[in-house]
N, C-alpha and C positions, 0 to 999 in steps of 0.2 A: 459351470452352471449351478453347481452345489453352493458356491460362495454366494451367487445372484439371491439363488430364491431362500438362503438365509438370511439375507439384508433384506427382502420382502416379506416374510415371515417377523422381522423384528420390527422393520415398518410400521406392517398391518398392526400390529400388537401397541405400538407405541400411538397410533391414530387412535385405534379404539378406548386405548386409557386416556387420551387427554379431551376424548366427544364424553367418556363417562365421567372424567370430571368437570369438565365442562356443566353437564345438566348438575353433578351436585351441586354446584356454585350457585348456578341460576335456581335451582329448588329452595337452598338456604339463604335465598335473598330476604326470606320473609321473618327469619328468624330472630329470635334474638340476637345481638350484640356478640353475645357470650357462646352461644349456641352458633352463632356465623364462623366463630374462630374454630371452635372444636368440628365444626363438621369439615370446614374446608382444608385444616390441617391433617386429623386423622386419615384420608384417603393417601394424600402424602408420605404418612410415615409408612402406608404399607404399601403402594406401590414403587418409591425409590428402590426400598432394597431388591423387590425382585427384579428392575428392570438392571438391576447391576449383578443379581445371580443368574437372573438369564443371560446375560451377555459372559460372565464367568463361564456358564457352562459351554456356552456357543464357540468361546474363543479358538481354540484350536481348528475349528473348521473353518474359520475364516482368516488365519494366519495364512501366509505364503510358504507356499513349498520350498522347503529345504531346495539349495542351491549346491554349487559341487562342493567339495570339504566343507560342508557346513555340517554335517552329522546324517543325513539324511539314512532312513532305514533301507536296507536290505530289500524291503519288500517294494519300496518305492522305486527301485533301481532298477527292480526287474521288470514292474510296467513300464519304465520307461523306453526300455530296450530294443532295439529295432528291429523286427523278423525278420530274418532271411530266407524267402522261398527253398523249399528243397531242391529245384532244378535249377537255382541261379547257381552260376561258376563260385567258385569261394577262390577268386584273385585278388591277389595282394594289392592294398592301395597302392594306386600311382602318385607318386612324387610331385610334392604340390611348389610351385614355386615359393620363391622367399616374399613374403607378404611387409610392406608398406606399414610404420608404426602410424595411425590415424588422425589426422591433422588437431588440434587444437581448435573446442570452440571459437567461431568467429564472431566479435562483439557487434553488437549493433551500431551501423551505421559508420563504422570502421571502413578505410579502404585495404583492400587483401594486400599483403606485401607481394613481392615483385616474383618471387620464384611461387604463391600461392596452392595448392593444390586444386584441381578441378571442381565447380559446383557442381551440385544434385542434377544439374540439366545437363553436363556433359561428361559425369563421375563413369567411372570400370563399372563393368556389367556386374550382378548382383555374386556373382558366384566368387567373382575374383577380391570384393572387399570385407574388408573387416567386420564384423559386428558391430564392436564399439563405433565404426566409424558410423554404420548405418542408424545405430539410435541417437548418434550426436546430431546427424542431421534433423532430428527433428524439433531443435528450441536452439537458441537463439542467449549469447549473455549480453547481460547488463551489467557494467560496473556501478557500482554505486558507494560513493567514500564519503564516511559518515565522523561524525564527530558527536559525542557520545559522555551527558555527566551520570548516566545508568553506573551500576556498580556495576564492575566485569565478575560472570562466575565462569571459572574453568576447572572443569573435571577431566582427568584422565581416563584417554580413552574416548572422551567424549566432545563434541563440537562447542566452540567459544561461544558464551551466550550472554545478556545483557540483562538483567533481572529489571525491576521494579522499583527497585530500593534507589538510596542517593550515591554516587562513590565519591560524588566533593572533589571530582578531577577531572580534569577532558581525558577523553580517552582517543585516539585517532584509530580509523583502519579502514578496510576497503572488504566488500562482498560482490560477491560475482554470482549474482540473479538469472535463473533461468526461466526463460519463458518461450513458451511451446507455440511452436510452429502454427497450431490450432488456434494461437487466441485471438478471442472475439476481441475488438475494440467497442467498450472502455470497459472489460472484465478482469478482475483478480480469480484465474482457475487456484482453488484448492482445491484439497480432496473432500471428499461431502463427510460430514458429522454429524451427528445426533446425539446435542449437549440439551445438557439438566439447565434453562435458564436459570443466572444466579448463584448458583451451587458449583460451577465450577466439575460439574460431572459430566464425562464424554462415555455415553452407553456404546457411541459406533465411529468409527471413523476411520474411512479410506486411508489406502497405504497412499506415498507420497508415489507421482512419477512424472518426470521432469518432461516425457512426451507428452500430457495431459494438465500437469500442474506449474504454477511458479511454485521454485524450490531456492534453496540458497545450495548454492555450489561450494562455496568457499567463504569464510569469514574469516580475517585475520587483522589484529591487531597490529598497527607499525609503527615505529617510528615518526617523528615528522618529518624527519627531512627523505625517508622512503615512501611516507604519504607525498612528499609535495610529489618527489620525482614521478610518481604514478599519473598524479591528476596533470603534471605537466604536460606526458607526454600523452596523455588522453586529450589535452586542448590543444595541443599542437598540429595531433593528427585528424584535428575537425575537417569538413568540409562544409556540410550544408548548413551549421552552424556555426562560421568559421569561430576561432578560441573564446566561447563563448564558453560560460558554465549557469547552471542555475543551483539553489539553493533550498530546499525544502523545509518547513520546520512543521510539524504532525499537528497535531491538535489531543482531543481529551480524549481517553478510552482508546487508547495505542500501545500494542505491544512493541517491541522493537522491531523484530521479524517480519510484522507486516509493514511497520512504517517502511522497511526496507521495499518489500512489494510496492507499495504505494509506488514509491519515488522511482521503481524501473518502470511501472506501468505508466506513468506519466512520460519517461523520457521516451520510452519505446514505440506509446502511440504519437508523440509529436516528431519523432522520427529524428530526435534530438542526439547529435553526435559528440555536443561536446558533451564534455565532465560536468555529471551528476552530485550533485554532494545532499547531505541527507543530515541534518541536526536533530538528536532524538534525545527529549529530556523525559526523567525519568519516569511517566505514567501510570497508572496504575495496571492499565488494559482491564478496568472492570468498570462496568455502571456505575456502582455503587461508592466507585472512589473520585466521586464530582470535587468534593474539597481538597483530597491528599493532590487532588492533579492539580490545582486551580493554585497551590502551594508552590508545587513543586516547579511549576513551570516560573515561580518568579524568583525562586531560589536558582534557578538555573542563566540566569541571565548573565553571571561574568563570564560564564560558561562558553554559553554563544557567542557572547562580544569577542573572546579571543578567538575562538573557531570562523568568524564570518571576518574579522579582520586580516587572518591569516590568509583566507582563498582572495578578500581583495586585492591586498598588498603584493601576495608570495607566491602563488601558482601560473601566473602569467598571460591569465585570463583578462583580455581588452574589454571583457563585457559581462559582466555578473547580476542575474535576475534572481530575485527571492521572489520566494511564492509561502505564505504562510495559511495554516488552515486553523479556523478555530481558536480554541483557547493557544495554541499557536502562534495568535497575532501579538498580544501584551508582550509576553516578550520581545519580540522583534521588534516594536513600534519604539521600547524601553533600549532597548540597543541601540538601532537606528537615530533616535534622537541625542544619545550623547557621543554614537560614534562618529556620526556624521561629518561633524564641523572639524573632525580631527586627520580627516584622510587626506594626501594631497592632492591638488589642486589635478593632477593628470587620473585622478580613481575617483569613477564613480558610476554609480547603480543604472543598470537600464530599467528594467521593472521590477518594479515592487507590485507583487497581485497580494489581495486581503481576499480571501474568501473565507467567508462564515464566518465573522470576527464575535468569537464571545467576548467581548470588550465592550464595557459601559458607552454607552453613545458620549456622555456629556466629555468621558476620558480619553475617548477614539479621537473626537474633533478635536479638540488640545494638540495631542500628538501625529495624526495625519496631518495637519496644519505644520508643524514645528521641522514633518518628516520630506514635503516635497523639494526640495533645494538640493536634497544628494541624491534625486532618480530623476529620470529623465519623464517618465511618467507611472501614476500609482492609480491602481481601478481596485471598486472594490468590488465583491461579487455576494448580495443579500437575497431573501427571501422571504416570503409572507406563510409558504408551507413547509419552513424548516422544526422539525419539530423538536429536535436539540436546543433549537433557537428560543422556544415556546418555553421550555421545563427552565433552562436559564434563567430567562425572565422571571418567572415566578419565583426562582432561587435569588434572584436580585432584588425578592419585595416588589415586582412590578415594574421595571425599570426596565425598559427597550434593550436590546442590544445593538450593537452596532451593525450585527448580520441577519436583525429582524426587519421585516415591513411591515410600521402597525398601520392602524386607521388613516392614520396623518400620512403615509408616505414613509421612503427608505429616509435614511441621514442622506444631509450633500453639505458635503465641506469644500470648500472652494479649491480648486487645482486639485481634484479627484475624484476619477471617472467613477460615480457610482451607478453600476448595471444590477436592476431586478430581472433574476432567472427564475421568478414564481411559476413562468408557464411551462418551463423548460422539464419539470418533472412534476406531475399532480397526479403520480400514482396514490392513491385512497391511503395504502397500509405500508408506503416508504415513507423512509427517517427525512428524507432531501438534505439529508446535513453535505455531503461527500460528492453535492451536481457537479464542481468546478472539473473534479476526477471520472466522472460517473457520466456525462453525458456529452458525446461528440462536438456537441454547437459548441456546448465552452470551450472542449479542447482545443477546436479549431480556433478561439477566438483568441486562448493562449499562445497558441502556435505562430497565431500572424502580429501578437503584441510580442513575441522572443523577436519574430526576423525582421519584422516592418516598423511599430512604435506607433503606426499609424492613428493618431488623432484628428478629431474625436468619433467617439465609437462606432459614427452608424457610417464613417468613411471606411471602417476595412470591414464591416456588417453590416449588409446596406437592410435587411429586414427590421434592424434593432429603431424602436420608436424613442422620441426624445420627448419627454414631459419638464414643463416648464412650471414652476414653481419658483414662489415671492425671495424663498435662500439660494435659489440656482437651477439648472438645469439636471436631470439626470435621466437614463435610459430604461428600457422595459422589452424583455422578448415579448412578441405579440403571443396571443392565445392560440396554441392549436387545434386545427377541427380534429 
């Protein structure tokens, strides 16, 4: 209770300073130039540092309790202690049987092997299991085997991690994603934070717990040929997906960690069993690094092309779908067009999904054109309230994206399903960059373009409208009431 109404006391405190900055802003609207800067800056310098001394001073009350051999005090140990009535018998514990080591998370969408242990609906009553077993049941992993031109940093002692920077190498390996038995579809649970927009400062932020949150279980770096054996035998043991795999590639403002999230929260809500793969180049994960990302992603493309030839040719997978987001697309679209004509004649793509393409419209048509021959079919997924979409543009001098909808209508390039999900989210103060992820209809629509292919669109979504225009047809979710 004490941790609670600490994080509501830093709350309150943190609402109140940004309504009081707030009015100063709007007071110095009237200001001079010079007088606009110094007034809206000066509140600044003096509230950062104390919302970072108060949380200083705060800290200990909101850490977690010492656990066992962790150091915990003397005094801690004795509240915890369990009274024993004066008049209970003081008899020796009884002799507990030999206890069951508890089963290994079960991946999604996996079938149990043959000797299995019991599920949650027919598990040993509560007294006779494990702990450990009891809180594994509650999330669920996701593999997800990624391929990676991030520099690798490794500290001892500490968990392998994939920076920002360039490391000019593929890197392979495999994580193992958990996701809590509680999630919503289509949410990424973190722990809640309360960061300094910009600045890179976290004044609060929930501890991690894999019954509430996605966490990463395991990260490790392999080999190739222990990467393939892994995704092999994840595509072998498909069912609902038989040896299908898809392919992810992030878009701008991605850390690696969550691109990881992304990619189980995608496979998990489509209930996808084959192998997950995950291509993460090296982004900044800041706003503010529009260019260094817009760089780095086309520095990263031999990158890719070895990584996405590799799951064609080598993992054993009959059927491989890319899904790219965002700044995401240029390279894949740059891959895809010279890897294409080079695969043989028995390898080749089921879908290609383009959603939110920051890619020049005049450079998209070029290359979606050049890219339909090696898929079986390519959709693209735009929007009129994308508002990553909008700042782009203007970063381009004015110039459409590919995942915009201006005046004129979305692009339509010939032999490629282009769907506006304008309606599909018109929250007032959401980004809509991230609907393909973020909202069920799409998911579903994904889901049924993995197992069906079903063409054209308003056959496997019979709601979706077809407008006709002088360059081609393309589609539109209707408006909700």
């Amino acid at each position: 209770m004490g941790n609670l109404q600490t994080v509501a006391i830093d709350v309150a405190i943190i609402i109140g300073a940004l309504i009081a900055y707030a009015l100063i802003w709007y007071v110095s609207t009237g200001f001079s130039r010079f007088a606009q800067v110094l007034a809206r800056l000066m509140p600044l310098m003096l509230i950062i540092p104390i919302l970072l001394l108060m949380q200083t001073q705060r800290l200990p009350m909101v850490s977690r309790a010492p656990g066992p051999g962790e150091g915990a005090k003397p005094e801690d140990r004795v509240e915890r202690k369990v009274e024993v009535p004066e008049t209970a018998p003081q008899a020796p514990p009884a002799p507990q049987p030999p206890v069951a080591a508890p089963p290994a998370e079960r991946e999604r969408g996996q079938a149990p092997p043959a000797a299995s242990p019991p599920s949650r609906a027919d598990a040993s009553p509560p007294e006779t299991r494990p702990g450990q077993q009891a809180r594994e049941a509650d999330w669920d992993i996701v593999p997800v085997f990624y391929g990676t031109d991030r520099l690798r940093a490794e500290e001892a002692g500490k968990r392998l991690r994939y920076t920002s920077d360039r490391g000019r190498r593929l890197d392979l390996g495999r994580a193992l994603v958990t996701v809590p038995r509680s999630h919503q579809v289509p949410n990424i649970e973190r722990p809640f934070a309360i960061r300094v927009p910009y600045l890179q400062v976290t004044i609060y932020e929930q501890s991690e717990d894999p019954k509430q949150h996605f966490t990463i279980k395991e990260l490790s770096a392999l080999s190739q040929d222990d990467f393939l054996n892994l995704a092999r035998e994840r595509i072998f043991g498909s069912r609902a997906f038989k040896d299908q795999a898809i392919v992810f590639v992030h878009g701008y403002n991605t850390e690696f960690d969550y691109a990881l999230y992304r990619s189980a929260q995608m496979a998990y809500d489509l209930k996808f069993d084959g192998a997950t793969f995950l291509y993460s180049w090296p982004s900044a994960g800041d706003v503010t690094g529009y260019v260094y990302d817009r760089e780095s992603s086309e520095q990263s493309e031999p990158y890719l092309r070895n990584f996405l030839d590799m799951v064609l040719r080598d993992t054993g997978a009959r059927s491989v779908s890319v899904i790219a987001h965002s700044m995401g697309n240029l390279p894949l679209l740059r891959v895809l067009q010279t890897l294409g004509p080079q695969l043989p004649p028995d390898v080749r793509l089921n879908q290609i999904i383009l959603a939110a393409p920051d890619v020049d419209r005049d450079v998209f048509a070029n290359l979606a054109s050049s890219i339909r021959p090696f898929g079986k079919g390519v959709t693209l997924y735009c929007s009129s309230n994308d508002r990553a979409m909008s700042v782009a543009r203007r970063v381009a001098g004015g110039i459409p994206r590919a995942g915009d909808v201006s005046a004129d209508g979305p692009i339509v390039v010939e032999g490629v399903d282009t769907i506006d999900v304008s309606q599909t989210s018109t929250e007032y103060l959401a980004l809509n960059h991230s609907t393909y992820a973020e909202n069920s209809a799409l998911l579903n629509d994904i889901g049924l373009l993995l197992q069906t292919g079903e063409r054209p669109p308003e056959a496997r979504i019979p709601i979706l409208q077809r407008v006709a225009t002088p360059k081609g047809d393309f589609w539109r979710y209707p408006a909700t009431r």
